[in-house]
N, C-alpha and C positions, 0 to 999 in steps of 0.2 A: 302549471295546471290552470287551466281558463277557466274550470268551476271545482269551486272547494266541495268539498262531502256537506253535504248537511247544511247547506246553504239555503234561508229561508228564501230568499230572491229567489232562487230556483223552482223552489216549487212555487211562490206565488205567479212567476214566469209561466209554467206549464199548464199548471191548473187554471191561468185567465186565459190564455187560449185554449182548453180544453173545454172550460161553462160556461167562460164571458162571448167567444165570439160564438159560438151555436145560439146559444139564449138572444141575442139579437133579435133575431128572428123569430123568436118566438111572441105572442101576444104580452101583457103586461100583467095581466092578471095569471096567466100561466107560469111568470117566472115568480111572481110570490107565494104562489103554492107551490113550486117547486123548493122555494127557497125555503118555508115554512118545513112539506116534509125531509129535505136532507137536514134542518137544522134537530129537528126533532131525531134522525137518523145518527146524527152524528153522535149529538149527547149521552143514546141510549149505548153506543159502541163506545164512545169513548178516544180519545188522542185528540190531538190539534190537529192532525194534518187532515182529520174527516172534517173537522166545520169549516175548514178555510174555502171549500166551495158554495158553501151556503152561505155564509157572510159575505162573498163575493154578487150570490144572488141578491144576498138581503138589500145590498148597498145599490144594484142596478134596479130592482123593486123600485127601492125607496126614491131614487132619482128619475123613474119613468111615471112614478106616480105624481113627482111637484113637490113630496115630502122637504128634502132637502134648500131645493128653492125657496118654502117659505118658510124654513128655520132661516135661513139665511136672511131675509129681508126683516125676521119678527127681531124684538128686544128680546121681548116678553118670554117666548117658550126656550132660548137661550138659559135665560136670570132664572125660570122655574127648574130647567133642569137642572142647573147648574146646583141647585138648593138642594132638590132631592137627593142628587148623589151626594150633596157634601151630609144632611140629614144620614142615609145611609151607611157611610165610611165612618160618622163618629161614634156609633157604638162597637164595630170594630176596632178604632185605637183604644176604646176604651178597656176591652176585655184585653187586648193583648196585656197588659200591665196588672191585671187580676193577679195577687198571692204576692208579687214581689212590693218590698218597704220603697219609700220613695228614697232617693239619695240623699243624704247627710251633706250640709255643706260645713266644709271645716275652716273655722275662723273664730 
């Protein structure tokens, strides 16, 4: 079988030549409002396989705009975001362990 069922390469495969190469051609402001409304499209529907063309747009946006380029060159907006998310993620672990006792160590 040369493609499995339910193979995520597959659809990332189809769907970038079905938004990536049309969107080429399109202006750059054009492909981030497009990307803006499918991602908002996508949320409101629901599944993975609807926002994986909007984050396809998001990412051709973000690199026709120079976004990308000067994350790349910066320290700084790396180390910031890098914070934020970990900010973020820590009150997350923290609930998950809500109600259960810490472990006993036995010795």
């Amino acid at each position: 079988m040369l493609l499995w069922q339910g193979e995520i390469l597959t659809v990332y495969a189809v769907l970038g030549l079905l938004v990536l190469l049309p969107s080429s051609w399109l202006p750059r402001w054009a492909v981030a409002g497009l990307s803006a409304a499918l991602l908002v499209t996508s949320l409101l529907i629901g599944g993975f396989y609807a926002m994986v063309p909007a984050l396809f747009l998001l990412g051709s946006a973000l690199v026709r705009y120079g976004v990308i380029g000067r994350i790349d060159r910066s320290t700084r907006v790396p180390a910031l975001l890098a914070a934020a998310l970990a900010a973020e993620r820590r009150p997350l672990c923290g609930s998950r362990h809500q109600g259960h006792p810490p472990a006993r160590s036995s010795g």
